[in-house]
N, C-alpha and C positions, 0 to 999 in steps of 0.2 A: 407656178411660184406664188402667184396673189393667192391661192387658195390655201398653201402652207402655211404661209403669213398670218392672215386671218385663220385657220385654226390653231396654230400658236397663239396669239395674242386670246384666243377664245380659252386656251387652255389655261394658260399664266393664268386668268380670272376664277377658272374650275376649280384651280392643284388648290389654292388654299381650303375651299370646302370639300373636297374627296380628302385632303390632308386629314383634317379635322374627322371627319367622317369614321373612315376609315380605321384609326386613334379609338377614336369612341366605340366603335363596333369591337374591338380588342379589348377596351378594358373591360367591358361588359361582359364577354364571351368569359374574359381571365375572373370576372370578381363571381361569376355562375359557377366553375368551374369549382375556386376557392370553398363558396357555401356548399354546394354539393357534396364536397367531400372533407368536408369538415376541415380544411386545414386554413381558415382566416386567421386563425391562432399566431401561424407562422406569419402571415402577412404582416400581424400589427407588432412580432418583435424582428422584423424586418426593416419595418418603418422606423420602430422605438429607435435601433441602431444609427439609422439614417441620421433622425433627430438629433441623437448624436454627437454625430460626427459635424451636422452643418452647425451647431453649435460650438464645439468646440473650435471648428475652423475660423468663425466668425471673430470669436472672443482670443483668436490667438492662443490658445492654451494647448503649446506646445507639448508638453509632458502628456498631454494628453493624448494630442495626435500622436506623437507617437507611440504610445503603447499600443494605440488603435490598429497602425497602421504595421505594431507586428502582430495583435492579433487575427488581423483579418485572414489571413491564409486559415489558419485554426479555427474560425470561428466558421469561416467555408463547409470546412469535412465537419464540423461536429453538427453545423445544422444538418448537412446532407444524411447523416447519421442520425440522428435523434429523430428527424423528421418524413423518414423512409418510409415509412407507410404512408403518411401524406403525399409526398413527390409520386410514387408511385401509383396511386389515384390519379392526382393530379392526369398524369399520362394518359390512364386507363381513358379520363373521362375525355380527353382529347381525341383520342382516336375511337371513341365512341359516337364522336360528333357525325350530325347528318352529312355534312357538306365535304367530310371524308370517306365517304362512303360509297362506293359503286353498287348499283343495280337499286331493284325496289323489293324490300321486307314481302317474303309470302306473309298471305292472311293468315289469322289466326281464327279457327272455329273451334265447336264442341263448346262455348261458354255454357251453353245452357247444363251443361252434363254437370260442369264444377261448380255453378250454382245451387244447383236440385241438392248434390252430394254437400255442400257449404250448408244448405238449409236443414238438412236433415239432421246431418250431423248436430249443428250447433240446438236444435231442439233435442238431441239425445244427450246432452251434454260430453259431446267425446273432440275432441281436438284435431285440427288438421294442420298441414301443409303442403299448400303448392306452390309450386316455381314456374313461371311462365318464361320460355328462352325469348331473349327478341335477339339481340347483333350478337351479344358473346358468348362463343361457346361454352359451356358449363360439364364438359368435359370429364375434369378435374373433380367437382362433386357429385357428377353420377357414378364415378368409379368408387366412392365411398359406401355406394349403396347395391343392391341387388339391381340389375338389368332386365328388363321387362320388354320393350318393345312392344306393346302390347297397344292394340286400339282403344283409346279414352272412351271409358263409359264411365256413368255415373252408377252402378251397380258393382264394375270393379273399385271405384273409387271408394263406395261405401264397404266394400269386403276388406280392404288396407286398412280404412283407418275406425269401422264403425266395432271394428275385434280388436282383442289382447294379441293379432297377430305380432310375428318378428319384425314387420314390415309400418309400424302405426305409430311409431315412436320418430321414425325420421320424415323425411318432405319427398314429395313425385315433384320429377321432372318433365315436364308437360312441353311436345314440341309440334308443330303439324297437325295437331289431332291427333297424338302419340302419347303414351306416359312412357318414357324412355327407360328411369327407374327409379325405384322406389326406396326407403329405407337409408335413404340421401339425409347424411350429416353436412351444416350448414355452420360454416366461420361466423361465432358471437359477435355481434357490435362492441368497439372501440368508443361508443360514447360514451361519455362520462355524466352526462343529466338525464340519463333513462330512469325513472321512478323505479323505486323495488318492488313495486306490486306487479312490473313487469315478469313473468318466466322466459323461461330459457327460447320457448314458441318465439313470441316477439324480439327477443332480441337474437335470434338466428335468423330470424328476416331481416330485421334491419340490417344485421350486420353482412348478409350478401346482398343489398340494394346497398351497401358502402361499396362492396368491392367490384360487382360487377352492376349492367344496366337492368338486370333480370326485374321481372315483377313478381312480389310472393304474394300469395295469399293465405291469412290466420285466419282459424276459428279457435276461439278461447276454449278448453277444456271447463274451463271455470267459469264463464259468465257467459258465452255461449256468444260472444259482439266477432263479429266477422268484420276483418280489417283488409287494409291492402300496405305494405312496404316496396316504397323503389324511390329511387334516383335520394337514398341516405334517408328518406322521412319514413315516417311511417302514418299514414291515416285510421284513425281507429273508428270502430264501431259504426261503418258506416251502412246506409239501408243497400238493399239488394240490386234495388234498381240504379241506385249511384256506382255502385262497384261494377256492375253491367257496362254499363256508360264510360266508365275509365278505363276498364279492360277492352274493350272496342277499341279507343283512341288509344292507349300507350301500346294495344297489340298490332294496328295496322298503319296511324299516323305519329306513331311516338310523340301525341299532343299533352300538354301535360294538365290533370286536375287541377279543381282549385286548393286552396290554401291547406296547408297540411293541420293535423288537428295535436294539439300538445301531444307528446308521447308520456308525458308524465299525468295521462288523463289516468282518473281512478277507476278501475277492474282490474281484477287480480287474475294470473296464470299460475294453473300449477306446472310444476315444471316438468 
């Protein structure tokens, strides 16, 4: 019984900082989750509302509240509605999280095949894309494209994309040391501040580093800057040996680079 006691009274002292703790650990996961997928938009007319309403309640201004208070049901479904692509990220990237996650990521090899092929290319001046799968199945946009199965080399990868083949206009799906398939169409980015020098390349990367956790990799048809898109940013023109270095870590510890590089940096894609 003395030792209940004294671990109660030890706790009473604990709950306020695990309370706190705990708090803080949520809203950081929730405000990551928010930038990630672009939907902080919603948060601050979320807030706006809040603002609101504790203003009105303050100042008494009845007519107010209640208008408020029969829009709120309506103002419910129209965010839920307006904002469905966001909420629905939202989700994605929750249950993308590590600490949801059973078991441990196979490695990912063959880097050196998609670099040789990244190099070459972008001194021929011809265009790539690859998708790297890490948690979520990509399912859905290999079916858009020819099925391959085939062992990653860097000689088929310069046969797909270094010709006017069928196959060189969409992205490989890159799994295990596999390219799963090829001539994969890629859902455009949802953002609104992508420069127009941007082509359709870059912004089909970003725009599945929005949807899902995959990692793509660009070579510009145009300026020949081999970039990386994931977790919604996209890093541009970066050297070979940093791309190296981040595909290691986002393929085996999902650790994240550093600082993303404007997407409205100047080089132009044709599209």
């Amino acid at each position: 019984m003395e030792f209940l006691k004294k671990a109660s009274a030890l706790y009473a002292i604990v709950q306020p900082f695990l309370d706190i703790t705990i708090l803080a650990f949520l809203l950081y996961f929730a405000y990551r989750i928010l930038v990630k997928t672009q939907a902080i938009q919603l948060l601050k007319g979320t807030v706006s509302l809040f603002l609101i309403y504790a203003i009105a309640f303050l100042l008494k201004l009845n007519t107010l509240l209640w208008l408020l208070n029969i829009l709120a049901p309506g103002l419910l479904i129209g965010v839920a509605i307006v904002f469905q692509p966001e909420l629905r990220k939202i989700f994605l990237k929750i249950g993308q999280s590590d600490w949801l996650r059973i078991g441990t990521r196979s490695k990912q090899s063959h880097l050196d095949s998609v670099m040789t092929t990244a190099e070459i290319l972008s001194n021929r001046g011809r265009g790539m894309l690859a998708v790297f799968v890490r948690r979520n199945g990509l399912r859905d946009i290999a079916e858009t494209g020819t099925r391959l199965n085939a062992d990653l080399t860097s000689s088929l990868l310069v046969t797909i994309f270094g010709h006017d083949t069928p196959l060189h206009d969409g992205a490989v799906i890159i799994q295990g040391g596999h390219i799963l398939a090829a001539g994969c169409f890629l859902p455009l980015s949802e953002q609104q501040d992508i420069r127009k020098s941007f082509g359709t390349r870059h912004r089909a990367a970003l725009g599945l580093s929005e949807e899902t956790d995959a990692v793509v990799l660009i070579v510009s048809e145009e300026t020949g800057a081999i970039s990386l898109a994931y977790d919604s940013r996209l890093y541009y023109d970066l050297a070979s040996a940093e791309i190296t270095r981040r595909l290691e870590e986002l393929l085996d510890l999902g650790s994240e680079g550093t600082q993303a590089e404007d997407t409205g940096n100047d080089g132009k894609e044709r599209n």
